[in-house]
Steps between C-alpha positions, in 0.01 A plus 500: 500500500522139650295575859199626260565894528485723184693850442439732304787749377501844276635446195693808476678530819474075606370637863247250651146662480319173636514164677188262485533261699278176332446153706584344129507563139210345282443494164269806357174392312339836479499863569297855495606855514227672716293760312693797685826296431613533890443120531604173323337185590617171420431111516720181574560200478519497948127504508540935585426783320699752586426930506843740428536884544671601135667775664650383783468165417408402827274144555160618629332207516535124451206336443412179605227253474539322192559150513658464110684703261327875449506522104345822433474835702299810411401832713152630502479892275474628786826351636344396822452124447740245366343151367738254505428130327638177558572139372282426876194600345437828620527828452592735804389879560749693657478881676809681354522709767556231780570185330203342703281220299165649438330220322565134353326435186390098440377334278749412197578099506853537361817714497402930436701609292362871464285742672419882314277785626279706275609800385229676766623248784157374516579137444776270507494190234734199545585189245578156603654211392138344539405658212276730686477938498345610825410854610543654842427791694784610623338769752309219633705209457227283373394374162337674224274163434657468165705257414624522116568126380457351183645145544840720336754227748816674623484887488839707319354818522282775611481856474219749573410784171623846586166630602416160673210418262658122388725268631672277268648141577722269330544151554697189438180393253663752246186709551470894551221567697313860574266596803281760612636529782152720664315161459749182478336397119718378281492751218723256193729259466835605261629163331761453283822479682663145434665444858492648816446902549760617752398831524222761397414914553267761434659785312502862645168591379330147578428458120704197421674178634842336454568154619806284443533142434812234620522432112596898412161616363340863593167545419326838575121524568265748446291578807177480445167368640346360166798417285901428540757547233858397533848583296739180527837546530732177530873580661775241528466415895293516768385789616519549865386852597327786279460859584332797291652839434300778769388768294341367208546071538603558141792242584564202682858341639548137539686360692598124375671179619793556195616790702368789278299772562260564185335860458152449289321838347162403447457699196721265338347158612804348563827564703712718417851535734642245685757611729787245613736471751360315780642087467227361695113494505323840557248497810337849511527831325362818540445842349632807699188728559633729269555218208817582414621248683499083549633344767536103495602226754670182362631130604810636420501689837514846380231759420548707143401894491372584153503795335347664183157559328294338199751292327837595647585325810839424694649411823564735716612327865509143569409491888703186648565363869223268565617111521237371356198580223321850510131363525312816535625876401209815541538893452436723809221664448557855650887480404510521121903353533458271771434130469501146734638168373407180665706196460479105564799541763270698725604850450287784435704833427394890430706610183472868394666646146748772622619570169646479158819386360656424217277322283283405786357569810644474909282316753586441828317295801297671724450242767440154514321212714643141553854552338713182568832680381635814391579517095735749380500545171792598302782580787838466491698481815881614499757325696280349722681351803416260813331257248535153524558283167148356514357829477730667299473196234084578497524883477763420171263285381225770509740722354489766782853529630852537322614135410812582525532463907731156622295207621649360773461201700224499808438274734703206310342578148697479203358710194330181319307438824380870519432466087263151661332716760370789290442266215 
């Protein structure tokens, strides 16, 4: 809506469920299911970050204090804290359970661009575009003392192992770095990538790393405190965002700037599926928990539900509505069919798989936060009446009413003026 509200309808019956009403609409950067799934934080482009009920979705809290963008958001295991970092240099602690600001972390020179707890909660690490790794307390809100930094320039990445015993870093010096992350030492340096790494993960069991380069290249590391091995894979774009399968990280996807989405068994060295369909850059995928399922959010401003196992993979729903690019698309958690996409036009929406079809599968939208305008997809109204020619002309165009309905002059337009207006 135009005065900044947002409703919420059921699908089925097109009853309104909810109305959020939102001062504006800002564009998403990040967001995090809550580890009971009742929650969903995100962070904007407005300086806030923002705390959702996924059943009601009601706003909870808004969160202010930022100065800057907030580009990453993550809750604590125990789903009691949300860290939220920004291009302002900090990196904010947040009680989930009143919205109130519990700490400020400084200390980062330049923009932070991501903040991650331990697996055990016990410590929070953040990466900065001033090339520096720094590790907090986050029940104290103070600094660890240790500050990982290796003269790397402009962090891409960070991610903590499963078990939190290394942190590893990539940065725009085409290095891989690993960390114990108990002491802050710099454990080895992984060097061969050509350009810069946009992206890098521990598999499920914390035995190996993938990182991504801008010129297409995977390499995969073996983790390991004397010695690191890698398998070189070269692809025909950049890659933008890499996941591992969750049972046995036996497979990666990729998600690329050519629009495909490339499945990789690692038993085979080299990838193996691509799956096509999206016409614009790919900017995340994921893995359902089950992993029999990939979700992925494009340029093209749809997300693509994936369907099938080893080698055989097809499209099974091509989730559309957002305005602009999906950014960001994760899994809930505790609802094996539920999922949230994030998009560039500000939207975050709640989409749960209700069903199967012919040759596919029927999702439908939850609820949704920041919706500029309501998208029906594939209606047809019949005789629609009381419609001026302006309007009538667009909802031709769109090819949701009968064409066959007179056009008649308004207001002192002719048809080739009305043709000039909705041109």
């Amino acid at each position: 809506m135009y005065d900044g509200s947002v409703t919420t309808y059921n699908a089925t019956t097109w009853t309104r469920v909810h109305r959020h009403k939102e001062h504006k609409q800002s564009e998403v950067l990040s967001i995090a299911f809550s580890p009971n799934n009742r929650h969903l934080a995100f962070g904007s482009v407005d300086w806030t970050c923002r705390l959702w009920d996924t059943v009601s979705g009601e706003t909870l809290f808004v969160m202010r204090g930022h100065t800057y963008c907030v580009r990453s958001v993550a809750f604590s295991p125990c789903g009691k804290q949300i860290a939220s970092a920004s291009q302002d240099g900090t990196i904010r602690l947040w009680s989930s359970e009143t919205g109130v600001c519990l700490f400020v972390l400084r200390g980062h020179k330049n923009t932070v661009f991501s903040a991650t707890y331990s697996s055990d909660g016990q410590r929070l690490v953040s990466g900065s575009n001033d090339g520096t790794i720094r590790v907090w307390d986050p029940k104290a809100g103070a600094p660890e003392g240790r500050i990982l930094d290796d003269d790397a320039g402009r962090l891409t990445s960070i991610a903590f192992s499963p078990i939190g015993e290394f942190i590893v870093s990539s940065s725009e010096d085409k290095t891989v770095r690993l960390w114990d992350s108990s002491n802050g030492h710099l454990i080895s340096r992984l060097s061969g990538h050509r350009s810069e790494i946009t992206t890098c993960i521990f598999s499920p069991d914390g035995l190996q790393i993938a990182s991504g380069d801008k010129e297409g290249v995977i390499r995969l590391w073996e983790v390991n405190t004397n010695r690191s091995g890698s398998l070189i894979q070269h692809l025909a774009a950049k890659v933008r965002t890499v996941a591992y399968s969750p049972d046995d990280g036996q497979r990666l996807i990729l998600g690329t700037g050519a629009s495909s989405v490339m499945l990789w068994d690692l038993q085979s060295h080299k990838p193996d599926v691509k799956l096509e369909g999206h016409t614009d850059a790919v900017y995340s995928v994921a893995y359902s928990p089950c992993g029999k399922l990939i979700l992925s959010g494009s340029g093209d401003k749809t997300a693509r539900l994936w369907s099938g196992e080893v080698d055989s993979w097809s499209c099974v729903a091509v989730v559309s509505g957002c305005l602009e690019a999906v950014t960001s698309v994760a899994w809930n958690p505790a609802v094996p069919m539920e999922f949230v996409t994030g998009s560039g036009d500000g939207s975050v929406r709640v989409w749960r798989i209700s069903g199967t079809k012919a040759g596919g599968m029927s999702v439908r939208m939850q609820w949704g936060s920041c919706i500029g305008r309501l998208c029906a997809v594939d209606l047809i109204f019949k005789g629609a009446i009381g419609l001026n020619p302006i309007s009538q002309r667009l909802l031709i165009q769109r090819g949701a009413i009968d064409d066959l309905l007179p056009l008649e002059e308004i207001d002192g337009l002719n048809e080739e003026e009305i043709e000039a207006a909705v041109a």
